[in-house]
C-alpha positions as CSV (number, residue, x, y, z in Angstrom):
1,X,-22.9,-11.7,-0.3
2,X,-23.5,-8.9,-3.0
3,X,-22.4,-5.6,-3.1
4,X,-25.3,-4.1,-1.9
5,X,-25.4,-6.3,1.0
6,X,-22.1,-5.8,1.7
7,X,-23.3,-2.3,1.7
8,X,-26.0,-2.8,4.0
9,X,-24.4,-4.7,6.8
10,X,-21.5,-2.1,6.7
11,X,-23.5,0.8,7.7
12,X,-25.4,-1.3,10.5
13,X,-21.8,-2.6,12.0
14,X,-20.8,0.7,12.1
15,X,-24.0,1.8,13.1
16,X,-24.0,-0.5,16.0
17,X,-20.6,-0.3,17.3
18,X,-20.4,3.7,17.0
19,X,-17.2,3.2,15.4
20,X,-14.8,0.4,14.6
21,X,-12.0,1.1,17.1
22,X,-11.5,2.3,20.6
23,X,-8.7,3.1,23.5
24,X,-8.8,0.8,26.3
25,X,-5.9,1.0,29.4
26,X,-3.2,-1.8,29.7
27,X,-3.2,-1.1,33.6
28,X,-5.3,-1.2,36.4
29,X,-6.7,2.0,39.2
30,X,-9.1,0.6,41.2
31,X,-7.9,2.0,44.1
32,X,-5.9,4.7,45.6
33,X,-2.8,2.9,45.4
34,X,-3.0,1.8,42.0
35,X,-3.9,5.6,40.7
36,X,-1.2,6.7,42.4
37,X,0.7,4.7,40.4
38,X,-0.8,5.2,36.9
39,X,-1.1,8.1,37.1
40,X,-0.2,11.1,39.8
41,X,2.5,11.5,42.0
42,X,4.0,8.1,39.7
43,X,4.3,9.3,36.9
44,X,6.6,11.7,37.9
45,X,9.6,9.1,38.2
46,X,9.5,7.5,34.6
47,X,8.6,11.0,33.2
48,X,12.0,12.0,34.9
49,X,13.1,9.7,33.1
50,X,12.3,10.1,29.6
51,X,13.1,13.7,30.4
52,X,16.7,12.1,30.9
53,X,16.6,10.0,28.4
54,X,14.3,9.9,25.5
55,X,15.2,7.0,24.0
56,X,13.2,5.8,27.0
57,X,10.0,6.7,25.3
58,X,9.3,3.6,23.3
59,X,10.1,1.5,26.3
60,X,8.1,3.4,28.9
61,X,5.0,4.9,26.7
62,X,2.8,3.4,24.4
63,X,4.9,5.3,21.3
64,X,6.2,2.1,20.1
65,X,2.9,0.5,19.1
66,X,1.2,3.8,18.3
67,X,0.7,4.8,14.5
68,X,-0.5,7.5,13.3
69,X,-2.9,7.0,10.0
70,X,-3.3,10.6,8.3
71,X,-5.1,11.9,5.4
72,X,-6.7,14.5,4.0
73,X,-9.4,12.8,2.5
74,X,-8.4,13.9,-1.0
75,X,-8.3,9.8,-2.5
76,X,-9.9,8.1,-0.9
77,X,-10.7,4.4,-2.4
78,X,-12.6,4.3,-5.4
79,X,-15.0,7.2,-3.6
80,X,-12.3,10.4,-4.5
81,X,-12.0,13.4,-3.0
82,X,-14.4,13.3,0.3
83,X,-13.4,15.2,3.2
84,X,-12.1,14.4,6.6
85,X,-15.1,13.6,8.1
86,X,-16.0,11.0,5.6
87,X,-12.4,9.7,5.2
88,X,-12.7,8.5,9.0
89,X,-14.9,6.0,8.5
90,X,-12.1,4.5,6.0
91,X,-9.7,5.2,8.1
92,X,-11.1,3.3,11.3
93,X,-11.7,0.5,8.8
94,X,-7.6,0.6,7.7
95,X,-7.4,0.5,11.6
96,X,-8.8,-2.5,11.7
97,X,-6.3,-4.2,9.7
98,X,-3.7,-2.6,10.9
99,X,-4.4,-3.7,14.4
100,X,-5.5,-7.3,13.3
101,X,-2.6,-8.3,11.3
102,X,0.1,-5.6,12.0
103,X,-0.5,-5.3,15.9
104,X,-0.1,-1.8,15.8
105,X,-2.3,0.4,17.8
106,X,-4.1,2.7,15.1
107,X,-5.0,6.7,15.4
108,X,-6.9,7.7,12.7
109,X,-5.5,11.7,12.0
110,X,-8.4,13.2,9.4
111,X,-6.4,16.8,8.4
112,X,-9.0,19.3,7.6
113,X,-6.4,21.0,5.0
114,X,-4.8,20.0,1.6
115,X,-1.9,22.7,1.8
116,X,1.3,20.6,1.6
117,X,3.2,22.7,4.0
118,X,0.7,22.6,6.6
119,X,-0.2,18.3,6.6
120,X,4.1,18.2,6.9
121,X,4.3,20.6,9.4
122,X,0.7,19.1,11.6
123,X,2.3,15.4,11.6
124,X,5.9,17.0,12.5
125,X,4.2,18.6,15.5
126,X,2.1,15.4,16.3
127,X,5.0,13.2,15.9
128,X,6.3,12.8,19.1
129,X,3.3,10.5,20.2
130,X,3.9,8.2,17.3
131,X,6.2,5.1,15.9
132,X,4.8,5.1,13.1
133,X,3.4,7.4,10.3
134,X,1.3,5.6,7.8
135,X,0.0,8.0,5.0
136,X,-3.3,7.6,3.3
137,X,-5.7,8.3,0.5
138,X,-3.9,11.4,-0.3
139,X,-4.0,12.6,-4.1
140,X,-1.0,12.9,-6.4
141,X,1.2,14.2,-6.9
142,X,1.2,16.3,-3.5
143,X,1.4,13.0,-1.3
144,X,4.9,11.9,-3.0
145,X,6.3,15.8,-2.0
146,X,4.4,15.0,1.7
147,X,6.1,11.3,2.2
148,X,9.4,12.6,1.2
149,X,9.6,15.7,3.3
150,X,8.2,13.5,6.1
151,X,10.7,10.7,5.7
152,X,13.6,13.5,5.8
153,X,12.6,15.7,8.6
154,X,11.3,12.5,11.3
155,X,12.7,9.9,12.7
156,X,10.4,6.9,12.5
157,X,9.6,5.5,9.5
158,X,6.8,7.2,6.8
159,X,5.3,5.2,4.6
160,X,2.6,5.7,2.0
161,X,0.5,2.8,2.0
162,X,-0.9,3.7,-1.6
163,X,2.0,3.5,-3.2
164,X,4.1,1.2,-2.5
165,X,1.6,-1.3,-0.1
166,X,-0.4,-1.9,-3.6
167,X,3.4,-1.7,-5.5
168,X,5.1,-4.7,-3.4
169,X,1.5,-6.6,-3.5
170,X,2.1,-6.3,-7.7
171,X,6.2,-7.3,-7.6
172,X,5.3,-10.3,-5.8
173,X,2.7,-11.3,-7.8
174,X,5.0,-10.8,-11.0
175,X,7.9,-12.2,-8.9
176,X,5.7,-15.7,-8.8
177,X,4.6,-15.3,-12.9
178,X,8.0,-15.6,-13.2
179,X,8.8,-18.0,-11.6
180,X,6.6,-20.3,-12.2
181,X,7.0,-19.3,-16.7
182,X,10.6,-19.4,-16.2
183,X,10.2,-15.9,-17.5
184,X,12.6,-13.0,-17.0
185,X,11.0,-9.6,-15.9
186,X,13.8,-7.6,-17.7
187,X,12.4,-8.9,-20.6
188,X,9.0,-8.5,-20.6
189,X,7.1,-5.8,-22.1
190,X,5.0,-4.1,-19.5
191,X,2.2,-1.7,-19.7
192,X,0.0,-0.3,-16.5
193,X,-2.3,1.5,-16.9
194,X,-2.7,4.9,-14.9
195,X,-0.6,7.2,-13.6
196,X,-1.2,7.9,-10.3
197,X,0.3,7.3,-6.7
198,X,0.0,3.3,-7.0
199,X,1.3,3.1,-10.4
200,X,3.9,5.6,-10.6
201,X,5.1,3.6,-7.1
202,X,4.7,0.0,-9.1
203,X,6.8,1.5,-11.8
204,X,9.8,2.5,-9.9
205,X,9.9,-0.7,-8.1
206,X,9.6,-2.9,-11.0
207,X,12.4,-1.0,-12.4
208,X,14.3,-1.8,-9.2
209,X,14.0,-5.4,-10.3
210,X,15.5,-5.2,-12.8
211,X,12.2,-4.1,-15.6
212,X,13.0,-2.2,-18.4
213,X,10.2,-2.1,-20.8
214,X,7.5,-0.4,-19.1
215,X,4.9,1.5,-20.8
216,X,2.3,3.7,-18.9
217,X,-1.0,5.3,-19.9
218,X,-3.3,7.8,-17.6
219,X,-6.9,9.5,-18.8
220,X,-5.3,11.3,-22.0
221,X,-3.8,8.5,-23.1
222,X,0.0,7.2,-23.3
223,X,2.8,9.0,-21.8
224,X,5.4,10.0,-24.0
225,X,8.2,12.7,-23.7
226,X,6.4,14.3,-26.4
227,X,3.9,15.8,-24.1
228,X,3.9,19.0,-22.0
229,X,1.4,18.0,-19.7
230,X,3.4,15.4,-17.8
231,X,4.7,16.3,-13.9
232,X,8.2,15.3,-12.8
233,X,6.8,12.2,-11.7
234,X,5.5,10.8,-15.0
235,X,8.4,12.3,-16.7
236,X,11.1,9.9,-14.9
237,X,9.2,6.8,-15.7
238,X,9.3,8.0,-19.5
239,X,12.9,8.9,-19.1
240,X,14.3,5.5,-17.4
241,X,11.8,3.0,-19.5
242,X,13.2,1.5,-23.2
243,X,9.4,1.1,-24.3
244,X,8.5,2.9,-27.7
245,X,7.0,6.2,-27.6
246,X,4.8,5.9,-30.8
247,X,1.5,4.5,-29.9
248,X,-0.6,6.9,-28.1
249,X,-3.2,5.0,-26.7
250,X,-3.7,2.0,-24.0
251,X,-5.0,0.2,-26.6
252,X,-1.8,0.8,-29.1
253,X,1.0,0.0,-26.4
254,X,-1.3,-3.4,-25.3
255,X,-0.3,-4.8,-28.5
256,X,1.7,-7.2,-27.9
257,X,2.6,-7.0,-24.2
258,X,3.4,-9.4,-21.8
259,X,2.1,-7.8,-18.6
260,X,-0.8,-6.0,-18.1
261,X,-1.0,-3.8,-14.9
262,X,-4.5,-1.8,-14.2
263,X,-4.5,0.7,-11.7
264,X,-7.2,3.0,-13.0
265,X,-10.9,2.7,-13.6
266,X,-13.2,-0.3,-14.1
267,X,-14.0,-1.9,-17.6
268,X,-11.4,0.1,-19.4
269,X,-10.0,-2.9,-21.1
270,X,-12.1,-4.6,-23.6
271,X,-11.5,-8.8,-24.6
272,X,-10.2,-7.4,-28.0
273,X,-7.5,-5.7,-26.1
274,X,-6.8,-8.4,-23.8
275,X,-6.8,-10.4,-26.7
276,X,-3.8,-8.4,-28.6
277,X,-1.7,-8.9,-25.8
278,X,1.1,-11.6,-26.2
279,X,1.2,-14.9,-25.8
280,X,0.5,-16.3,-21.9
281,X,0.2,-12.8,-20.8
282,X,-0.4,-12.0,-17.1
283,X,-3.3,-9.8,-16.0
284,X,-3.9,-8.0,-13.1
285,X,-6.8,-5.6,-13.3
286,X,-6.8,-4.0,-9.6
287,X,-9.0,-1.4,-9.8
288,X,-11.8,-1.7,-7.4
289,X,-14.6,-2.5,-7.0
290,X,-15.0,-3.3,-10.4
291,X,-11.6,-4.2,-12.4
292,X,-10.5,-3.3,-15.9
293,X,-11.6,-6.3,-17.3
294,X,-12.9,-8.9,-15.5
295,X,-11.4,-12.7,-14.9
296,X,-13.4,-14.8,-17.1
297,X,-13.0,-11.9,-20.1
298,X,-9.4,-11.9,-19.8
299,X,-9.1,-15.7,-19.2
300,X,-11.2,-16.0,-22.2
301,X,-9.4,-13.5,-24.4
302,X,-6.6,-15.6,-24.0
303,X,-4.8,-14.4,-20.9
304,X,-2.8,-17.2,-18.7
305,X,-2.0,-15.3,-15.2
306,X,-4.9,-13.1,-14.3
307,X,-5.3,-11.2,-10.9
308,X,-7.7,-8.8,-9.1
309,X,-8.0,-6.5,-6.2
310,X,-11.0,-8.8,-4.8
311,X,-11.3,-11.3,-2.2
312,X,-14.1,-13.1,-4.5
313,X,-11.4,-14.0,-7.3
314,X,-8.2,-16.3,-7.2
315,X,-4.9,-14.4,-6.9
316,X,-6.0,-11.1,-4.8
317,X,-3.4,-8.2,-5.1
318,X,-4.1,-6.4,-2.4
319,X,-2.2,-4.2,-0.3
320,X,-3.3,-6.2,2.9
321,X,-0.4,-8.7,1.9
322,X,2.4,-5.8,2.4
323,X,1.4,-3.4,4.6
324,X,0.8,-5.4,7.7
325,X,4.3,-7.0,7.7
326,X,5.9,-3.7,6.8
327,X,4.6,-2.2,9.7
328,X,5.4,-4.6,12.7
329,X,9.3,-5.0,10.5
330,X,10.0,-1.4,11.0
331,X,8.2,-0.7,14.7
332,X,9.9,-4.2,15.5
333,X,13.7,-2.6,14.4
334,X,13.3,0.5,15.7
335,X,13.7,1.8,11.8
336,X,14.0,5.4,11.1
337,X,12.8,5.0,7.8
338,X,11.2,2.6,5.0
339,X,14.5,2.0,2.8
340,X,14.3,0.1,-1.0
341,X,15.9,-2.7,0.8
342,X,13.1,-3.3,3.3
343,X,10.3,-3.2,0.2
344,X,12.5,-5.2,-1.8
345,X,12.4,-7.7,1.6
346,X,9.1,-7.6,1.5
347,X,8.3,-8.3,-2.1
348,X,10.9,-11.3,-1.8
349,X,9.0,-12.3,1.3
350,X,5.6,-12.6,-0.1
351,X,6.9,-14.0,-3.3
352,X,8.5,-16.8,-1.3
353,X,5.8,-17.6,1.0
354,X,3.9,-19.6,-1.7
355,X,5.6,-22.8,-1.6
356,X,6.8,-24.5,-5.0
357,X,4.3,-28.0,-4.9
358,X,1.7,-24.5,-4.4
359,X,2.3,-22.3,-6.9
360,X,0.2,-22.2,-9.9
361,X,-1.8,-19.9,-12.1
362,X,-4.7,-20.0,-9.4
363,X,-2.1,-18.9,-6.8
364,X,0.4,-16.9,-7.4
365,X,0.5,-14.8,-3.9
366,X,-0.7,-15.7,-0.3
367,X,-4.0,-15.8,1.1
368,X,-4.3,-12.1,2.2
369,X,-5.6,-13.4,5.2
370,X,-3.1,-15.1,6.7
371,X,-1.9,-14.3,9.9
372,X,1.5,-15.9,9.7
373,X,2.1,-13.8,6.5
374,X,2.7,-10.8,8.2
375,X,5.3,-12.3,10.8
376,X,7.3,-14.1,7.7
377,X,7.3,-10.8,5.9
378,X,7.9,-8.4,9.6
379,X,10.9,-10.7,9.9
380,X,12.3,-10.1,6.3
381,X,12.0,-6.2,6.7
382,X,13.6,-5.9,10.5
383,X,16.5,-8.5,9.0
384,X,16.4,-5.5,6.0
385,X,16.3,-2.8,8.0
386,X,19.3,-3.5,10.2
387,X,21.2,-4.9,7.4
């Protein structure tokens, strides 16, 4: 299908169904009996209790398998700043997923507000019906200040699917590059391109791995310590990378590099610049819908390992190979929080799934659609977590 048809059919489904999700009872009250079970004078006995015991919550509610999806409609996709109201619609479509491959139950939780200390203190008040807190489409920088503060104050795990969903999709897909080169990521020059949640997120982990080199460049060019404009968050990539600080444009520190990571806006990279890159370079132009440059340029500019964001493309980094595993991991183990070792699982986990006789430079990650991904990756993250 085309875009436009995708386009199309999209607003009939959801035209259709009034909505993509919906709350349906796991019991039974057809009868007196059975509603006096469900519901009143029952429910006084278990509520007892969990009055007693709250521990008793996740056993005897729904809490375990409920998460929470919140935003504040600031980032949302490639459409921006929306609203709420709009952001729902994305946010029932996350629910899909989420349900399909995580087997979570999904609440969508559109916050008609962008003041940090009111989205912290609405989810710290909502918490109590949730496992899970799954943070999305909020702009940076204020969503890394919101995810910390969250993960601090709660206990059950926060995690920002926009950063480090898209930034464990990326580490596995590098994770494969090299192993099928025989490469070494500490010594490859790096560049992504942006700045924002995703790539700031990408940056950090690859760094975690053991990545050294890693040049980054947002819409006024490269970031260098040179300039005043750069927030804490930019500044600390600067700081911890050994990449040169001379060039000032994407263009300049693609000269040469091995990896090319795109996290910004479509058709930003030209062949020429593909072209300068170094020898066998790997590719992954994720922004969406339309990449950085596309496939067959970078292919033909000379490019050996390329990837998209797509589903009409070999090699789709996507999010949807991360997040669904994370999820039923941490509700699975009871986690309090999403540690470094449970992402780090979970890139070794996706990395892994591709068998040896499969790997090549037409697949380098999973099918995204796999449903015995996310269980192979769940299981690496509970292991994780209760290491």
């Amino acid at each position: 299908m085309d875009q436009e048809e995708i386009y199309r059919r999209a607003v009939e489904l959801v035209d259709k169904a009034r909505g993509k999700l919906e709350v349906r009872s796991k019991v039974g009250a057809a009868d007196l009996d059975g509603l006096s079970i469900a519901y009143t004078p029952g429910v006084a006995a278990p509520a007892r209790a969990v009055h007693a015991d709250r521990s008793l919550q996740f056993r005897y509610t729904a809490r375990a398998s409920m998460l929470a999806i919140v935003t504040d409609g600031t980032a949302v996709l490639g459409l921006g700043d929306v609203g709420p109201e709009a952001a729902m619609v994305v946010m029932e479509g996350k629910g899909v997923m989420l349900r399909e491959f995580a087997g979570a139950d999904p609440v969508p939780i559109c916050l008609c507000t962008t003041d940090t200390d009111e989205i912290v203190r609405t989810v710290k008040n909502i918490s109590p019906s949730f496992g899970f807190i799954f943070l999305e489409d909020i702009a940076a920088p204020r969503c890394f200040e919101i995810e910390r503060r969250l993960s601090e104050e709660l206990d059950i795990p926060v995690f920002h699917d926009d950063q480090h969903g898209t930034a464990i999709a990326i580490c596995a897909g590098l994770k494969n590059v090299m192993r099928l080169s025989g490469r070494e990521l500490a010594a490859q020059k790096i560049v992504i391109s942006g700045a924002g949640a995703s790539a700031l997120a990408t940056a950090g982990l690859l760094f975690e791995l053991g990545a050294a080199h890693i040049a980054m460049a947002d819409s006024r060019g490269a970031l260098s310590s040179s300039r005043p404009d750069l927030d804490p968050w930019k500044r600390a990539v600067v700081e911890r990378s050994t990449a040169p600080q001379e060039e000032r444009s994407l263009a300049g520190i693609m000269r040469g590099a091995d990896v090319f990571i795109g996290l910004s806006r479509g058709g930003l990279v030209s062949r020429a610049m593909a072209a300068s890159m170094g020898r066998d370079a790997v590719v992954f132009a994720l922004a969406n819908p339309d990449p950085e440059i596309m496939p067959e340029d970078a292919l033909a500019a000379g490019a050996k390992y390329v990837g998209t964001g797509r589903f009409d493309y070999p090699n789709t980094v996507n999010n949807l190979l991360a997040f669904p595993g994370i999820v039923r991991g941490a509700m699975r183990s009871r986690a309090k929080h999403i540690t470094m070792r449970m992402k780090l699982a979970a890139v070794d986990a996706i990395a892994s799934y591709v068998a040896d006789d499969q790997l090549s430079e037409a697949c380098l990650l999973p099918n995204p659609l796999d449903r015995h991904l996310s269980e192979s990756v769940a299981a690496a993250v509970a292991s994780a977590a209760d290491a």
